[in-house]
Structure formats: structure tokens, C-alpha cells
N, C-alpha and C positions, 0 to 999 in steps of 0.2 A: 256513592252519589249523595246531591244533599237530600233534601226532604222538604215538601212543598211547609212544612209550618216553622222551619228553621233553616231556609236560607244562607248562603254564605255572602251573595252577594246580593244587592239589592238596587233600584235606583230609584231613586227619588223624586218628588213633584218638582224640583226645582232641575232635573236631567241628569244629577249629579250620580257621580256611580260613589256605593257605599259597601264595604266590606268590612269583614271581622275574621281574618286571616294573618296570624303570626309566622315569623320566623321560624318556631319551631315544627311548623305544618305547612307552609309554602312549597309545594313538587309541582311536579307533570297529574296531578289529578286537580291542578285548578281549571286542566281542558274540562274536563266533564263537570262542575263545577258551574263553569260559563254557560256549557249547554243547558244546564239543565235550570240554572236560575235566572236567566238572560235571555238567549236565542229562544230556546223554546214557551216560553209565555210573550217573547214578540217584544221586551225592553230592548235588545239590540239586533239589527240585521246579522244574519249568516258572514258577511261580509267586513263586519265589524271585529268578529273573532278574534283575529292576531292582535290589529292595534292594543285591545281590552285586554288580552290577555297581558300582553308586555306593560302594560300599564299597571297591571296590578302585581306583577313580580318584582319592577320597580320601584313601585311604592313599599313594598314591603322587602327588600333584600337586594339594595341598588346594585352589588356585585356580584349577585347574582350567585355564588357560590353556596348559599344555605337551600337554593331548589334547589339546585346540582346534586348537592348531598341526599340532601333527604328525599328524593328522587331516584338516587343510585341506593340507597337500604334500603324503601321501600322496594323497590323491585328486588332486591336480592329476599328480598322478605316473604313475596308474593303479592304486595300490595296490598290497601285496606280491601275490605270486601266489600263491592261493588264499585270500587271507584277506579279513575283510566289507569292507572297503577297496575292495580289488577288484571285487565284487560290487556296490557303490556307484557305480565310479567312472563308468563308461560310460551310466547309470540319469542321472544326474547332466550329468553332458555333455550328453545328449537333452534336457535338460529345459531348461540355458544356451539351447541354441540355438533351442529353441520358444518361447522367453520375447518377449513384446513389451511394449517401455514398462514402467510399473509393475507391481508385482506382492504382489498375496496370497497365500504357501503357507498350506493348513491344514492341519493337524496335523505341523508341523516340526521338531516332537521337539526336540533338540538344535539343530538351526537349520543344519547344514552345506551344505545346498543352501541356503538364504533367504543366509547368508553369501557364497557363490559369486556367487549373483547378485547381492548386490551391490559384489562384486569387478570382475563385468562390468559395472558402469555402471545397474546397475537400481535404483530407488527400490521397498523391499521394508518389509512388513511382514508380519512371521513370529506367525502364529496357533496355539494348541497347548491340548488341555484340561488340562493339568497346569502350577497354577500355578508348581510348584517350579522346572521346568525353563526357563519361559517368565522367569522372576527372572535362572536363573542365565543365560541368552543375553543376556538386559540389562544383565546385569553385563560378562560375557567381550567382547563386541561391540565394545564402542568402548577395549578395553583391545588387541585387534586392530587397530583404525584402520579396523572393516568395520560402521560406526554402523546401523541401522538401526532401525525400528519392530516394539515386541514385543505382544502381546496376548493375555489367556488368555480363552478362548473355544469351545464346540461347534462342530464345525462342522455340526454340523445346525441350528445357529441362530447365526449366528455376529454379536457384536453390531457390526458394519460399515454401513454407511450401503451403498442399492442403487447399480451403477455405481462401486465404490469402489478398481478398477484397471483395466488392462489386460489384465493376464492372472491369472488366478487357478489355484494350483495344488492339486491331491491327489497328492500322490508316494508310492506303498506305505503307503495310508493307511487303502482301503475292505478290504483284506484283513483288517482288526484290526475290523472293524464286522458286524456281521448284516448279510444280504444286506436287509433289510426298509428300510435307514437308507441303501445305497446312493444311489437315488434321491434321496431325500431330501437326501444332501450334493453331489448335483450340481445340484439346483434350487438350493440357495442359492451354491452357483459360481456358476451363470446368472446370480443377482441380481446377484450383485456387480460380476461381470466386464463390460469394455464392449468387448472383441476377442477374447478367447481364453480357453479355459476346456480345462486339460490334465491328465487322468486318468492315473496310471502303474501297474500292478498286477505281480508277480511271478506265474508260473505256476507253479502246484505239482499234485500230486497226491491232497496232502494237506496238510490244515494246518499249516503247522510251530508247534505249542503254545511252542517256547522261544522264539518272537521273539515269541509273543502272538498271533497270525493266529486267526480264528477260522472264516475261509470260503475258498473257491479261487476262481478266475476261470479264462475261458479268453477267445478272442478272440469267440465267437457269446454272451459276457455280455457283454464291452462294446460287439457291435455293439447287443445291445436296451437297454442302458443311451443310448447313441447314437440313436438310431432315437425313445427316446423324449422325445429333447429336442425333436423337433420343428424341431432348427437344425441346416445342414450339419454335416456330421461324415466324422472319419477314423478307422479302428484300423489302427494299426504293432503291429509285432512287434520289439520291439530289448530285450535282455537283458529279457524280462516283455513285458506287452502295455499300450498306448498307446491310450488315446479324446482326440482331440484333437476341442472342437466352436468353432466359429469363428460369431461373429453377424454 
């Protein structure tokens, strides 16, 4: 993370936003970055996050492909220490190694875990409700050499045929959803998935409004999330809590 007397990003008396962020350091840790030199001293609204964010990857790396990279090492790396990297990396690892056979993430964002996996040898198709994003992973992808399948889609209705992987993922997905639509994106895992079906949540105590979260979790939520699939089930505890249900 930055540090209140050295800044990455700054804004100015004239509105203008100002940063000192190269290509060589452009990742997925200019989220916390944002938060921590922007939202949280009140320079930009909660709400502003994405626009800012994409603003500032494309001023500095219009194709976007030097974050891709240096986003996919650092995570294989562990991340700098303390920065979203970090926070990522180990969330991300848990998720390699539960993975079986093919795979559906939904809501993928960016796609660096659907990436990963299929790094590891996984046949992946990365799901996400933002067409923009779900464009630019199909672009970045196979300019990687890490090809996969992309599709913009709900995941509370998501348009995939039933049985349509192996394991189908939600990684830090239902925090950004009403608790009302939980369920509802675990019934359509069920559908899809024909072995595994694995929930990831971050535990807070409070929403964090700058990444978008809109609800908390703890672990006796994902057991009754679990409980009411009606199919064995497990919650871990590993950086956030884990509902892993298996058919």
C-alpha cells in the first residue's frame, strides 16, 4: 500500500488527477493504490473507482497488456507486501488447487484467476456482467499465450447450458451482490457445475464501499448458504471464508 507522505496518486487544486506510475509497476495493486490515496482522504467518491481506475492503466499502458503481466508475476510471486496483489495472491492459490477439470468462474472481472487456471492446464471459460471488461480479456488473452473462453453474462442467470464444467467458481463475487441474489448464484453454480461448485468471500466488518462490496459474510453465512444446497458441503477459513459443495 502507498504511504500517506509518498503518494502514488495525487489530485490537484486545479481537479486534475496526477500520478507517477510506470509500465514497469502498472498491476492490480493500483486498486489499493486508489483506495488508499483517493477514496479514503475524500479526493474521489467510492463511485468513481473504476472510471479512475481504467483511466489511469490507460494512460500508462493503453493495451493494457504490461498490467496483465505484471499482475499475473506478481501474483505468482505472492505480491508486494501489503499491496491488492498480495491480498489476491493466496485467495487465488486456494482456488488453483480446488479446481477440477474444466472450469467456469463467474464474475471474473479482469480474468486473473480464469488466467491462472488456465496456466494450470485448465479448460476455462471466464463469465463477467461487464461487457467492457469481458472484450478487453479477449483481447489481452491469447496476446499472453493463456487462450481461453470469455462471455458476458449474469450470474444469476447465466446463459451456459446445465452440466457446462467441472467446477464452477464465485471468487469475492457475492460480497458485491444483496444478500437476497446469494442463493440465487449458487443455484445456477449447481446447474452448471458436474463436480464442484467453490464460493470464496472476504470477511469484513464492514462493507468496504471502494471495492464496491455491498454486504459482509462470516463463516455460519456460508454454512446456511451450504446447508441449503442440499449437497455435501465444506467452509474453510483461508485469507476469507470458503463454501466448497461437491455432487
Amino acid at each position: 500500500m502507498t504511504t500517506a507522505t509518498a503518494p502514488r496518486l495525487t489530485m490537484g487544486a486545479d481537479g486534475r488527477l496526477r500520478h507517477r506510475i510506470g509500465p514497469g509497476e502498472i498491476s492490480n495493486d493500483l486498486a489499493g493504490w486508489i483506495a488508499d490515496d483517493l477514496v479514503a482522504p475524500g479526493h474521489i467518491e467510492a463511485s468513481a473507482f473504476e472510471r479512475t481506475f481504467v483511466s489511469v492503466v490507460a494512460s500508462v499502458d493503453p493495451g493494457w497488456t504490461a498490467f496483465y503481466r505484471n499482475t499475473l508475476d506478481e501474483l505468482g510471486r505472492g505480491g508486494a507486501p501489503g499491496g491488492t496483489n498480495a491480498g489476491m495472491a493466496p485467495v487465488h492459490d486456494r482456488a488453483v488447487e480446488l479446481a477440477l477439470g474444466s472450469v467456469v468462474e463467474l464474475g471474473c472481472c479482469f480474468g486473473f484467476l480464469s488466467l491462472q487456471l488456465v496456466a494450470a492446464g485448465h479448460e476455462v471459460t471466464a463469465v463477467d456482467l461487464s461487457a467492457g471488461t469481458v472484450r478487453l480479456l479477449s483481447r489481452v488473452a491469447p496476446a499472453l499465450d493463456l487462450p481461453l473462453h470469455t462471455l458476458t453474462g449474469d450470474a444469476t442467470a447465466v446463459p451456459l447450458a446445465d452440466d457446462s464444467a467441472d467446477t464452477v467458481f464465485a471468487v469475492h463475487l457475492l460480497e458485491h451482490l444483496p444478500p437476497a441474489l446469494a442463493p440465487v448464484v449458487v443455484g445456477e453454480m449447481l446447474r452448471l457445475a458436474r463436480r464442484r461448485v467453490v464460493v470464496a468471500v472476504p470477511y469484513e466488518d464492514e462493507p468496504n464501499a471502494a471495492w464496491g462490496h455491498v454486504r459482509t459474510f462470516d463463516a455460519a453465512a456460508l454454512d446456511a448458504l451450504g446447508a441449503a444446497t442440499g449437497r455435501p458441503y465444506r467452509v474453510e477459513d483461508h485469507h476469507g471464508g470458503w463454501l466448497v459443495v461437491d455432487a
